[in-house]
C-alpha positions as CSV (number, residue, x, y, z in Angstrom):
1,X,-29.5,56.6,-23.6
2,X,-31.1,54.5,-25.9
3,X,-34.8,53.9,-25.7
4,X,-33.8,50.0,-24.8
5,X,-31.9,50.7,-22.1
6,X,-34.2,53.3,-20.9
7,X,-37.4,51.2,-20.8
8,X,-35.3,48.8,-18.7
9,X,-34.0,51.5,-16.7
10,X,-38.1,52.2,-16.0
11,X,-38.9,49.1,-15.9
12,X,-36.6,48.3,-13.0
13,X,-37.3,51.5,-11.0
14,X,-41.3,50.6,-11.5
15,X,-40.4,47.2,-10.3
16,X,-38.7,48.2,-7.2
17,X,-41.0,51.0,-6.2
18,X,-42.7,48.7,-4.4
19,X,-42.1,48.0,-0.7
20,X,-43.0,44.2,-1.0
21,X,-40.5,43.8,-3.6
22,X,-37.8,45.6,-2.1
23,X,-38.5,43.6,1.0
24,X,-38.2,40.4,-1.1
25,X,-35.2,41.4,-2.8
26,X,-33.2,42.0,0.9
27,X,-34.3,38.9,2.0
28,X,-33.3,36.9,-1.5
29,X,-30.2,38.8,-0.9
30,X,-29.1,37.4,1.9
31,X,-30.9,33.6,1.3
32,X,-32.9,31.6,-1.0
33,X,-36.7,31.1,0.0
34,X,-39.7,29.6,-2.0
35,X,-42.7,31.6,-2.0
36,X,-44.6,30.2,1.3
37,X,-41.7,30.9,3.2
38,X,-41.3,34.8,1.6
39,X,-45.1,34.7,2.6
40,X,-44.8,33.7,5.6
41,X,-41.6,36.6,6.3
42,X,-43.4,39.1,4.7
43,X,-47.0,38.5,6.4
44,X,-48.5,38.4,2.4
45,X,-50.3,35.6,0.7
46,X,-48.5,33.5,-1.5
47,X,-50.2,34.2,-5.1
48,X,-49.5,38.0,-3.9
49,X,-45.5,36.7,-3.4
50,X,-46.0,34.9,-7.0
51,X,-46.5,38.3,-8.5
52,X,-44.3,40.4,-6.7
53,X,-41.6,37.4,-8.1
54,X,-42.9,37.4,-11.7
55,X,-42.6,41.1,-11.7
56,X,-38.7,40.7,-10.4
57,X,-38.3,37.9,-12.7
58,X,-39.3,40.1,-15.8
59,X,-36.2,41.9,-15.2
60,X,-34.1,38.8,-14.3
61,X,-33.6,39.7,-10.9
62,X,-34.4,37.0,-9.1
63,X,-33.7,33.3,-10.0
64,X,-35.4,29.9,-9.2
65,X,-34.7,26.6,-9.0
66,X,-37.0,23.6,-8.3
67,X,-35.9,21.8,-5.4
68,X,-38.3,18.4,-4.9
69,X,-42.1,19.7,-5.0
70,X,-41.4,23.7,-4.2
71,X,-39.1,26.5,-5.9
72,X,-36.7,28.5,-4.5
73,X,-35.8,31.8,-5.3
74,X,-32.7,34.1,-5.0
75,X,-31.4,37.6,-5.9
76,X,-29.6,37.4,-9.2
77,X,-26.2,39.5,-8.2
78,X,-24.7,38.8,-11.6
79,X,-27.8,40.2,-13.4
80,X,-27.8,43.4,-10.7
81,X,-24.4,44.0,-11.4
82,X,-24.7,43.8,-15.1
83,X,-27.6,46.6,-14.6
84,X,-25.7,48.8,-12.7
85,X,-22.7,48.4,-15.3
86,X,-24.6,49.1,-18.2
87,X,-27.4,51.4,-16.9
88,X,-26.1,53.3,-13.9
89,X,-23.3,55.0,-14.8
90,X,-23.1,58.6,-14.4
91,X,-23.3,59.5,-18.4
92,X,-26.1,57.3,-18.8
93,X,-28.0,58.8,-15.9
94,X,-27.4,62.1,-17.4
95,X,-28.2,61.1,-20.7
96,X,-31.8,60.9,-19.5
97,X,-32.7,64.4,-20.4
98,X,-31.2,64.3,-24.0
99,X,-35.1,65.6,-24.8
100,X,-35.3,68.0,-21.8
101,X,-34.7,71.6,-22.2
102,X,-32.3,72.2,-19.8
103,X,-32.3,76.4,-20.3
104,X,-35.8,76.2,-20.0
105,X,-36.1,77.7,-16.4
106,X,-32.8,80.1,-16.8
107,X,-35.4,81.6,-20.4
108,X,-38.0,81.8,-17.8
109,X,-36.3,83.6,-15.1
110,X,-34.7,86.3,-18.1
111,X,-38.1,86.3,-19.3
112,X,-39.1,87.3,-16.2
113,X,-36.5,90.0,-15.1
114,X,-36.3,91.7,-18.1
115,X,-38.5,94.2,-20.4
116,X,-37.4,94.6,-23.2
117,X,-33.6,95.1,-23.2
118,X,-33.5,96.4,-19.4
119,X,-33.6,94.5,-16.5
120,X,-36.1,95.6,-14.3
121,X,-34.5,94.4,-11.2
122,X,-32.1,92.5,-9.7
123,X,-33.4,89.5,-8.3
124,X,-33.3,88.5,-4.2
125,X,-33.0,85.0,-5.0
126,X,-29.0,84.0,-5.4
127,X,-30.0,81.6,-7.7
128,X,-32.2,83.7,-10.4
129,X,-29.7,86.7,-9.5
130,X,-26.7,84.0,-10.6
131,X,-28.6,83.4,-14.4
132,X,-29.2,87.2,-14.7
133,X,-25.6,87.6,-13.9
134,X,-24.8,84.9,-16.9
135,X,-26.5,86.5,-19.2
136,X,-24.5,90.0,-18.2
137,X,-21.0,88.6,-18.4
138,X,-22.1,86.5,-21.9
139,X,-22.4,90.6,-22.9
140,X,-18.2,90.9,-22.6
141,X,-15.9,89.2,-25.3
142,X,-13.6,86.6,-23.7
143,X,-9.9,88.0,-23.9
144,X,-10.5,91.3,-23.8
145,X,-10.1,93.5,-20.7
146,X,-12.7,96.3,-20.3
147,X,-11.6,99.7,-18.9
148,X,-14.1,100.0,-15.5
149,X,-16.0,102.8,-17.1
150,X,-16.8,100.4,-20.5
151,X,-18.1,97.8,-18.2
152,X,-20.3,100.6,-16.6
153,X,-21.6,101.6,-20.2
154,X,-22.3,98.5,-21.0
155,X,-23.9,97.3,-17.1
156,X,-25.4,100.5,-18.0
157,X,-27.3,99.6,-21.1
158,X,-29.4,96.9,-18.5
159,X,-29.8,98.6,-15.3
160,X,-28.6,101.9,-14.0
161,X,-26.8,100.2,-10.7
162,X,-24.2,99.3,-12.6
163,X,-21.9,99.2,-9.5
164,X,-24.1,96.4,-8.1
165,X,-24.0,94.3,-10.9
166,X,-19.9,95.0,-11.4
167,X,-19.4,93.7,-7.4
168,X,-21.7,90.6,-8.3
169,X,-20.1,89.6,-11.7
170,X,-16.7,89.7,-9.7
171,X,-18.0,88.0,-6.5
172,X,-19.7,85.0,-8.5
173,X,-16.4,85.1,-10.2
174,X,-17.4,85.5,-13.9
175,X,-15.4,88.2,-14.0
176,X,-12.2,88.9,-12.6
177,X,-10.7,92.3,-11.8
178,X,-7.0,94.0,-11.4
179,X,-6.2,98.0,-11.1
180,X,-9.7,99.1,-12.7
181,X,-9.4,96.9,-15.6
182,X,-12.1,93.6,-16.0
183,X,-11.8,91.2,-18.4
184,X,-14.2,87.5,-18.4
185,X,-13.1,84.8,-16.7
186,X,-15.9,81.8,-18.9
């Protein structure tokens, strides 16, 4: 995402994370009002409604118009959809954490688990146990099938239940097996 579009993106989730200005949003949703009657609905003071709409109107979502000696304000649907087009799609979302290391916590968790080049246990948690696991099957070449007693020499090599860690690579299907002969499935 480009730093533009991300200030804008924060910019419009700072704006919003406000229950006034949510509030006014729904109800310039659904009708224009100037800012004594928003006061009024929303039991706030009007230079309070002023700001909540000059914060809005910094992101152009909300529009006024004069109308004799008051203004009267509306959601801007266009500008919302244009937003959501641009900004909230799913690769933009994700694109957030460009600058985030995403392996950080699976480094952690082998960090954790092993000494050395053994793994000093197998973890309760499905989740940890499903990174240790990983790491295991990233340990046999893809295309190759493995004799059961090669994949116990190598299991072997990280933690002597190497039955335990055969059943789990199978069951969490990174490796697949048929008549004693295992090969890597990713």
């Amino acid at each position: 995402m480009q730093p533009e579009q991300f200030n804008i993106l924060l910019r419009f989730f700072k704006a919003l994370a406000d229950d006034s200005r949510l509030k006014i949003v729904g109800i310039l949703a659904n009708q224009e009002c100037s800012v004594e009657e928003l006061a009024v609905l929303l039991q706030l003071k009007e230079p309070t409604v002023s700001h909540h709409l000059a914060k809005l109107k910094e992101l152009n979502l909300v529009t006024m118009r004069p109308e004799g000696n008051s203004r009267l304000y509306q959601l801007d649907s266009e500008a919302l959809q244009s937003i959501s087009k641009e900004i909230f799609t799913p690769e933009k979302i994700a694109s957030l954490i460009e600058d985030v290391d995403t392996e950080a916590w699976e480094s952690k968790v082998l960090k954790n688990y092993f000494e050395g080049d053994r793994l000093k246990e197998i973890p309760a948690s499905r989740k940890k146990r499903l990174v240790i696991l990983k790491w295991l099957a990233n340990q046999f070449d893809v295309g190759v099938n493995y004799p059961e007693r090669f994949v116990n020499d190598i299991l072997k090599r990280y933690h002597i239940d190497c039955a335990t860690l055969r059943r789990e690579l199978i069951a969490c299907q990174l490796m697949q097996r048929e008549n004693g002969i295992y090969w890597r499935t990713t």
